[in-house]
C-alpha positions in Angstrom: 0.0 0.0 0.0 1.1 3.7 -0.4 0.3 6.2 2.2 -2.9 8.2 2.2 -1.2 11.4 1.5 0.7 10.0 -1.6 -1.8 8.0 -3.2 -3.0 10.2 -5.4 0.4 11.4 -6.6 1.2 7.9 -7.1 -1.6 7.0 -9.6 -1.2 10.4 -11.6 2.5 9.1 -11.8 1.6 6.2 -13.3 -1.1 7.7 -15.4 1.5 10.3 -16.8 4.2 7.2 -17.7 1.3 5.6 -19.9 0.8 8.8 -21.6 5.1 8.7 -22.4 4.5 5.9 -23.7 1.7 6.4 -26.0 4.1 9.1 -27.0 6.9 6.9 -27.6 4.7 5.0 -29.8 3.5 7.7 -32.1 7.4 8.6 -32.5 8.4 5.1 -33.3 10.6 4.3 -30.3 12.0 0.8 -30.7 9.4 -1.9 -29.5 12.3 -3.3 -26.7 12.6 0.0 -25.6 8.9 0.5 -25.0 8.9 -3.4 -24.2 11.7 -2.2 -21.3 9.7 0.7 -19.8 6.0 -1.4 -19.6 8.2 -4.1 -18.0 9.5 -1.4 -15.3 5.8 0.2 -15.3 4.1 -3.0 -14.2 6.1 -3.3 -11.0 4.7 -0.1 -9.6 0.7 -1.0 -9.1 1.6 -3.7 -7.3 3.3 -2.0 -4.6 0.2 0.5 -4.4 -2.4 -2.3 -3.8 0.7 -5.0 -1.5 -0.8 -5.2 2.4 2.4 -3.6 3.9 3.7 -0.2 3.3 5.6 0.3 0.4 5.7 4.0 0.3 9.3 4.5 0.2 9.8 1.6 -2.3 7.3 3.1 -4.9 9.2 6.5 -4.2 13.0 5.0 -5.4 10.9 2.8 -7.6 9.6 5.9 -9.3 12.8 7.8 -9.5 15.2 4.9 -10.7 12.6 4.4 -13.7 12.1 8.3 -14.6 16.0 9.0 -14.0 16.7 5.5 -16.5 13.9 6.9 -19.3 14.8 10.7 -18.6 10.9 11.2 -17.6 12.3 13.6 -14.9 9.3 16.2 -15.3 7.0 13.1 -14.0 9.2 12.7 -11.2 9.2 16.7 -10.6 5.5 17.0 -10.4 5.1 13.7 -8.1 7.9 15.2 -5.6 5.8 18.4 -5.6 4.0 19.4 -2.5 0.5 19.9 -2.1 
């Protein structure tokens, strides 16, 4: 689960990577490159819906996958406060 406060974040964060990669799509990025990025995607939802808190493991989740695809303006506006 993610904490209360960060929920929402979380799913816009996730919602804004799908959008990249409809992007990434219309530009022709490679398929094992869009392949690569769904693969790092899929880990995320799962720590939003686990029984213990994985807060803090979504957060470096988050940030190792923006900083590896240069989405760093998704990473920006989930870091920004309220």
């Amino acid at each position: 689960m993610i904490k209360e406060k960060k929920l929402r974040k979380s799913i816009t964060a996730i919602h804004d990577l799908l959008i990249k990669i409809k992007i990434m799509t219309v530009n022709n990025s490679s398929y094992l490159e869009i392949y690569n990025l769904i693969d790092d995607l899929e880990y995320l939802p799962q720590l939003i819906t686990d029984k213990e808190d994985r807060t803090d493991l979504f957060d470096q989740s988050l940030k190792k996958l923006c900083k590896k695809y240069n989405f760093l303006d998704v990473i920006h506006k989930y870091e920004k406060p309220i």
